[in-house]
DOMARTOR-934994 format. One line per 8 residues: number of its first residue (from 1); their letters; for each residue x, y, z of N, C-alpha, C, O. Coordinates in pm, whole numbers. Atoms other than C-alpha are relative to their C-alpha. Layout:
<tilos>
NUM = a = X,Y,Z,X,Y,Z,X,Y,Z,X,Y,Z  ...
</tilos>
This chain:
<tilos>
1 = xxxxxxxx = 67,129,1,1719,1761,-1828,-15,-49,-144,-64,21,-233  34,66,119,1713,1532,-2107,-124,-13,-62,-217,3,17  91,65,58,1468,1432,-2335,-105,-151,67,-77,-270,87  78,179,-80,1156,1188,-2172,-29,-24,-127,-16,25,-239  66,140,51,1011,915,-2285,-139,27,-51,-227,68,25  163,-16,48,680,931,-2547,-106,-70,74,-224,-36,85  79,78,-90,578,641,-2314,6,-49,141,92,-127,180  -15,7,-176,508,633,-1926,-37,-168,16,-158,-184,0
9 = xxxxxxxx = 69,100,-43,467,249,-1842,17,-8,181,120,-21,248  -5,7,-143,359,245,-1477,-25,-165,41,-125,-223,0  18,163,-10,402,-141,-1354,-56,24,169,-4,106,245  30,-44,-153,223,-144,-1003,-66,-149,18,-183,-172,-13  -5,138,-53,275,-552,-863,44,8,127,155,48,163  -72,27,-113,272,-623,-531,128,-72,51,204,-29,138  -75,67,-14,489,-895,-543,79,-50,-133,94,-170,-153  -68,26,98,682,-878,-857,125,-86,-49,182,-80,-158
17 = xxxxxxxx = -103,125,11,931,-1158,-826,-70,-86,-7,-49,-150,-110  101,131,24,684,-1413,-800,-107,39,-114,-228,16,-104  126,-61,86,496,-1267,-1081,82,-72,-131,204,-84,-137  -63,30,63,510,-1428,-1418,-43,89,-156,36,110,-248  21,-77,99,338,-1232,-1668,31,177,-35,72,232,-138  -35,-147,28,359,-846,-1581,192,6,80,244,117,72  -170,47,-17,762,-941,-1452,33,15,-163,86,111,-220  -43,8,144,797,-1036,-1805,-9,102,-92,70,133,-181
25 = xxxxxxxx = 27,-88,102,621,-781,-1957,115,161,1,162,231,-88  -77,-94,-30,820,-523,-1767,131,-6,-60,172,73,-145  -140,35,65,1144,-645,-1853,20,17,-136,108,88,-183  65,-25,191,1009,-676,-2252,54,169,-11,151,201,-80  55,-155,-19,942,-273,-2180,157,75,42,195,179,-12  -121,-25,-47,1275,-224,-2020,117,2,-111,211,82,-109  -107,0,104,1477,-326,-2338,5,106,-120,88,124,-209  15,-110,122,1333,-39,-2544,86,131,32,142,177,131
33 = xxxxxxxx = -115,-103,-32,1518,234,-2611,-82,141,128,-199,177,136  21,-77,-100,1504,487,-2324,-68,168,-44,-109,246,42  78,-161,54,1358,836,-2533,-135,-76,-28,-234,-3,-18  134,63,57,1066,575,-2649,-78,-8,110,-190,45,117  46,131,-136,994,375,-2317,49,71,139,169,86,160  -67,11,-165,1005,481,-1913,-50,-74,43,-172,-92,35  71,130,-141,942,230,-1685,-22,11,134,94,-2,173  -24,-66,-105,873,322,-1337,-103,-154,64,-200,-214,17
41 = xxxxxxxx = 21,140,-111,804,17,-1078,-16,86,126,74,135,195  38,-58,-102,583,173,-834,12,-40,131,20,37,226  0,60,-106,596,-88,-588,178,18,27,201,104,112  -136,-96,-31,998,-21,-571,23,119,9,97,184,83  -46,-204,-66,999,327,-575,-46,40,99,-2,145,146  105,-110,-56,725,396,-344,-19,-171,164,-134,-172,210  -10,111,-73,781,38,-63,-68,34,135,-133,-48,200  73,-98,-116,662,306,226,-171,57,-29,-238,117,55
49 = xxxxxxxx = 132,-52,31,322,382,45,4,161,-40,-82,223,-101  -3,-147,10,473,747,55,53,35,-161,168,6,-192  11,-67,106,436,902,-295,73,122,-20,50,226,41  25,-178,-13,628,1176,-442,-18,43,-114,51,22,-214  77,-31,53,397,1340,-596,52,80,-136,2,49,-244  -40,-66,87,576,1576,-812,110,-55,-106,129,0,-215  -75,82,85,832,1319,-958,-132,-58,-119,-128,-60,-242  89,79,86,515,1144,-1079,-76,68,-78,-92,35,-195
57 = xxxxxxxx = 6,-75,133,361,1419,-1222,114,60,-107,95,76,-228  -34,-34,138,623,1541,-1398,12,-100,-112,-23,-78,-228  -24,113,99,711,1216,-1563,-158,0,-73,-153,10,-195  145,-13,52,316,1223,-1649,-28,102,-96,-116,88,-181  48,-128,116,327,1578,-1847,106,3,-95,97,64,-202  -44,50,147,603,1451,-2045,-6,-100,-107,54,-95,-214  24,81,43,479,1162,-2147,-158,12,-63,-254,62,-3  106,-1,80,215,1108,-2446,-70,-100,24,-185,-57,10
65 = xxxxxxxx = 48,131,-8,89,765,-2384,47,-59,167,168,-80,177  41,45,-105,40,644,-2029,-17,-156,-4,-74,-202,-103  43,137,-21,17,276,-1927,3,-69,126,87,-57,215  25,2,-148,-112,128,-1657,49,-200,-2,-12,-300,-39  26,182,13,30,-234,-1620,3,-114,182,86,-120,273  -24,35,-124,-56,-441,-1336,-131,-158,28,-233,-187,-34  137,105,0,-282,-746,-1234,-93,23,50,-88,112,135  139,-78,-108,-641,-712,-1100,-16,-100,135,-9,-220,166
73 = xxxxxxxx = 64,8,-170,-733,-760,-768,-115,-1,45,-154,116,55  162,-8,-85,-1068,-807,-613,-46,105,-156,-68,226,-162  59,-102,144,-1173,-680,-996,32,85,-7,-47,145,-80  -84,-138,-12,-940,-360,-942,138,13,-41,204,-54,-121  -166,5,33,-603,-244,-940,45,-12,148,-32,1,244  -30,-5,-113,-378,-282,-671,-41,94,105,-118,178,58  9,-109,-76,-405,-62,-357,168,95,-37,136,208,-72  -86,-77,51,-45,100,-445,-46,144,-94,-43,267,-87
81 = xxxxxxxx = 29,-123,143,-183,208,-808,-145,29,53,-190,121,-15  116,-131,-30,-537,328,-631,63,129,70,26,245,53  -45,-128,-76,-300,529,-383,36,124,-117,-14,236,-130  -50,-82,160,-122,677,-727,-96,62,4,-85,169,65  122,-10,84,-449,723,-854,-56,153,106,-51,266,56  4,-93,-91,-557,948,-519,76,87,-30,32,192,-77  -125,-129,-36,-244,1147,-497,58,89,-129,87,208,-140  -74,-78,121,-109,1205,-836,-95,88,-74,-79,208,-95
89 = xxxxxxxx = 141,-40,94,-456,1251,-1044,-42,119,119,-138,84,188  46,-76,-74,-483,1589,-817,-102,141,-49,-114,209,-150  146,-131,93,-771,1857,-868,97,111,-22,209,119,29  -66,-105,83,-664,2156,-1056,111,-5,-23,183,95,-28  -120,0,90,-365,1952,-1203,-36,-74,-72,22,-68,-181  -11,66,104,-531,1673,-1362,-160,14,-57,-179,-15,-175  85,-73,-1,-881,1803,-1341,-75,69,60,-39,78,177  39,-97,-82,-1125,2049,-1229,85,117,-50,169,121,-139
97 = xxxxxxxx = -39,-163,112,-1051,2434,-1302,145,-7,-9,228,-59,65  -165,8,18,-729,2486,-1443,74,-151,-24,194,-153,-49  -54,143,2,-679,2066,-1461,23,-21,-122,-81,-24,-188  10,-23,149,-564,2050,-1794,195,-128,0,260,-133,-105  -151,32,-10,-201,1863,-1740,-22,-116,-55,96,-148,-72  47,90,8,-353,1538,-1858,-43,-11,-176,3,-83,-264  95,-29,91,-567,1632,-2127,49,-63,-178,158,-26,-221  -98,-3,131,-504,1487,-2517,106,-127,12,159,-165,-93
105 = xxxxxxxx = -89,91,4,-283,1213,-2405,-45,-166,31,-159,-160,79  63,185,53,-375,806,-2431,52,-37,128,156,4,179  14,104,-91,-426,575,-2161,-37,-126,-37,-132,-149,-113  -49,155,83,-338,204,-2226,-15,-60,160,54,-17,253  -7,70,-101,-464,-49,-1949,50,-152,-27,-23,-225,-93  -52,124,58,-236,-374,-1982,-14,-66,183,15,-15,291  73,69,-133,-371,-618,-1698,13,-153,-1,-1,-198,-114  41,133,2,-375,-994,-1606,-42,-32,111,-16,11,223
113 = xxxxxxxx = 83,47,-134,-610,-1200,-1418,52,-126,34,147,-165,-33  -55,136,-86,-546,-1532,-1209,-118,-99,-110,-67,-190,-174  91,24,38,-892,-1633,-1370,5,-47,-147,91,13,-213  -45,2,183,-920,-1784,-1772,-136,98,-15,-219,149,59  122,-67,69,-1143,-1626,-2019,-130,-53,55,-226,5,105  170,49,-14,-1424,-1828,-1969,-62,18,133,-181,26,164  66,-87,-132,-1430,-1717,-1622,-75,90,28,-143,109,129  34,-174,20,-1519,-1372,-1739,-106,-30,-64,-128,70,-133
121 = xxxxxxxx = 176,33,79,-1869,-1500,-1899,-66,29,104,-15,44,214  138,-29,-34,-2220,-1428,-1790,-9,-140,88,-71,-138,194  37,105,-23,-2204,-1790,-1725,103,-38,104,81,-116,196  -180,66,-123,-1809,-1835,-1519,-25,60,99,-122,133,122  -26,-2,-146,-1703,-1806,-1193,-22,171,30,-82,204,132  58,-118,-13,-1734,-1414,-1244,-93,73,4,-93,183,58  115,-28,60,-2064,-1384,-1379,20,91,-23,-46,168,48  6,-120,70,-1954,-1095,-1579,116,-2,-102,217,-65,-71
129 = xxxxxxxx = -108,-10,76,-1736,-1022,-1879,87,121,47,54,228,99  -119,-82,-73,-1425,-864,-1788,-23,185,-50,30,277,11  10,-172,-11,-1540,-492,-1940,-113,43,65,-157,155,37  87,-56,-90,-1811,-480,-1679,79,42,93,10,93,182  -112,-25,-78,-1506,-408,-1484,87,128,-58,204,156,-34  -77,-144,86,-1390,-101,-1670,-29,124,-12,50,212,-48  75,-144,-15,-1630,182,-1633,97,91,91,100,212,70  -27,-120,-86,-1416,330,-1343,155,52,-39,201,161,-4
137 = xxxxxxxx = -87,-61,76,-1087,319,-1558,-47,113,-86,-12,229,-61  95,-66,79,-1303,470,-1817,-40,93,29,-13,195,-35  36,-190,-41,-1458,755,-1641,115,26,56,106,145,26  -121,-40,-56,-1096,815,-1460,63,95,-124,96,214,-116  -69,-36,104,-958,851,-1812,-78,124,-83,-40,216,-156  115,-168,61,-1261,1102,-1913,9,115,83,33,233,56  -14,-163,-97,-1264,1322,-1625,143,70,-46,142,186,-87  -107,-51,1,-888,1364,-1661,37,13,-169,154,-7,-199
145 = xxxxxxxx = -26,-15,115,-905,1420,-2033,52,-72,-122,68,-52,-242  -99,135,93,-733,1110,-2150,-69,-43,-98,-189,-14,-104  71,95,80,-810,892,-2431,39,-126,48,153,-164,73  -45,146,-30,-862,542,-2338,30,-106,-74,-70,-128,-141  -41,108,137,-733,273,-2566,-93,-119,40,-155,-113,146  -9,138,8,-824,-69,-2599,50,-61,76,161,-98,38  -78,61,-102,-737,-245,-2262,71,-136,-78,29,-188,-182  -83,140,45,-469,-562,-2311,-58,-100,90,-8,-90,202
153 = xxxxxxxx = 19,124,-104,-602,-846,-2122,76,-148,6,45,-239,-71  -44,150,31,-382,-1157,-2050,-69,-115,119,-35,-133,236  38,82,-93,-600,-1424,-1919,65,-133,104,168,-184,60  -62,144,-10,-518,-1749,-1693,129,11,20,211,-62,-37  -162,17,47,-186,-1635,-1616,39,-81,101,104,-172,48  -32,136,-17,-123,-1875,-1323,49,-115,-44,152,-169,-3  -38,154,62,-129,-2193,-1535,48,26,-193,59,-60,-280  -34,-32,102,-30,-1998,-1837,136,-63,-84,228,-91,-6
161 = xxxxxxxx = -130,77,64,257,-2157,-2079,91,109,-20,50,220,-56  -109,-100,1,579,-1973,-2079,5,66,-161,10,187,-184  28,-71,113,554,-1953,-2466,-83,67,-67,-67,102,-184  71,-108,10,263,-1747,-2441,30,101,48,21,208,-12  -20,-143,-79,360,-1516,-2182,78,69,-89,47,184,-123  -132,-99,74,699,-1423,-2401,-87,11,-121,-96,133,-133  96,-47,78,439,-1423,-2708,-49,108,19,-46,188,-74  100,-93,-17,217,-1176,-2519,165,98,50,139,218,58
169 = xxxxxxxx = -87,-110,-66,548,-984,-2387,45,94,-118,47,217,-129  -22,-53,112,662,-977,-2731,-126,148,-89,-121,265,-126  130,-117,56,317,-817,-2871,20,146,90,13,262,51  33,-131,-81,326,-581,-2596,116,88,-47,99,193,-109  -142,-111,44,691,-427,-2656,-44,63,-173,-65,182,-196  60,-19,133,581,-426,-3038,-90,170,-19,-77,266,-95  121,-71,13,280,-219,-2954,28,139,98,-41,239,79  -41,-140,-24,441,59,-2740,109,56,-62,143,171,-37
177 = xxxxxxxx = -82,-105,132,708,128,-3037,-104,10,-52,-86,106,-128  111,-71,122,355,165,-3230,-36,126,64,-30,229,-4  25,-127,-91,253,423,-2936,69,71,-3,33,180,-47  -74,-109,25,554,586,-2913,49,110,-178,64,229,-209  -19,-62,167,628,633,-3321,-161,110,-12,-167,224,-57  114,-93,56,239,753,-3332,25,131,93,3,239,38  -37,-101,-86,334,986,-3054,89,120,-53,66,239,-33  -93,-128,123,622,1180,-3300,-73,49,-88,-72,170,-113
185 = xxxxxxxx = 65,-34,103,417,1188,-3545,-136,49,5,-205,64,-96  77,-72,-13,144,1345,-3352,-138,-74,-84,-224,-3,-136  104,99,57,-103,1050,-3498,-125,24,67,-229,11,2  111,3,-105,-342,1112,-3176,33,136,35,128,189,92  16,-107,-38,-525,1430,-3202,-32,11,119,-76,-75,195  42,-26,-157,-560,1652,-2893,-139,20,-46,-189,32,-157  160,17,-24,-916,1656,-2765,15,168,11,105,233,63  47,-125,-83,-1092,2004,-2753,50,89,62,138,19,112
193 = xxxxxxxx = -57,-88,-136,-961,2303,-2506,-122,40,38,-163,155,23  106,-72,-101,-1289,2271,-2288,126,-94,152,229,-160,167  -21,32,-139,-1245,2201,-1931,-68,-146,57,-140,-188,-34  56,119,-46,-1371,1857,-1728,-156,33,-28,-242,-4,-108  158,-46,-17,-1677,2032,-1620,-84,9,-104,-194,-40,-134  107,-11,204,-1775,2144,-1988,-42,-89,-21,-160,-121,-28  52,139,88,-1733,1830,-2119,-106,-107,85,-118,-227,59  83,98,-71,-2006,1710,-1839,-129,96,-42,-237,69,11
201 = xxxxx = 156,-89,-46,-2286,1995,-1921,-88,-58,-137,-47,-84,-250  52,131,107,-2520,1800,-2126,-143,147,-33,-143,245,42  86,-55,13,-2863,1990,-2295,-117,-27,89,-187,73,108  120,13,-78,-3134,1856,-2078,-2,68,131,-101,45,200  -43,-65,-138,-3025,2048,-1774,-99,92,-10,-113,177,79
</tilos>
């Protein structure tokens, strides 16, 4: 087997032909060179809901940088990438005793909403800013050892202008040759060798 990819981008769109921002972005992602960049289009690989499980982990324990790209849904991710999320993220492979397969490696959430920014105020149609919506990436990415980056957010993509989207497609390709180069160069220390559990036992107990 060859050499993978420093970077896993998982694209998980229901309807990715009618899509105009994570379509684009994928494609962006697609032109990089193939040891840097994998691309895996969950909703094509997986059209039956049936997962296989062990393709997806392995691609997962060779890869340094993780990315989750996909639009939100009812403030979530698709049902596809929750199924992923169930099946792949399995106890005593990604945590829990012995779950260690994970551990040390970066998680990158690249996302767009239907909604603009100002939606995402205290005051818009959401009544909440869009990282009140992030805690359960966030603890996902802690239990399983990850580091979580800096989510990408592209707002408004509906009525969005085409020379933003390829703007924002551009940034994005940009920014996983920065992931993958920091990835050779071992830029992002590993975390610790405790276990999930450890890293939950707090002093007040």
């Amino acid at each position: 087997m060859g050499r993978m990819a420093d970077v896993l981008v998982l694209v998980a769109h229901p309807d990715i032909a009618r899509s105009r921002v994570n379509r684009t972005l994928a494609a962006q992602a697609r032109l990089l060179p193939s040891d840097a960049v994998e691309v895996r289009d969950l909703y094509a690989l997986y059209p039956d809901y049936v997962i296989d499980i062990e393709a997806e982990q392995a691609a997962l324990a060779q890869a340094r940088t993780v990315v989750w790209l996909h639009p939100v849904q009812w403030y979530s991710m698709p049902a596809l990438m929750k199924l992923w999320v169930d099946d792949v993220l399995a106890f005593r492979w990604a945590y829990g005793p012995g779950g260690r397969a994970l551990a040390g490696k970066c998680l990158w959430l690249v996302v767009s909403t239907g909604g603009s920014e100002t939606s995402y105020q205290d005051s818009g149609n959401n009544r909440h800013r869009f990282a009140s919506f992030l805690p359960a990436y966030q603890q996902t990415a802690e239990l399983v050892g990850m580091r979580f980056l800096e989510p990408c957010v592209f707002y408004g993509a509906h009525k969005a202008e085409a020379h933003d989207v390829h703007d924002h497609a551009h940034r994005f390709a940009q920014r996983l040759l920065e992931l993958a180069g920091e990835a050779r160069a071992n830029v992002v220390a590993p975390q610790p060798d405790v276990g999930p559990d450890e890293r939950r036992i707090t002093t007040d107990e």
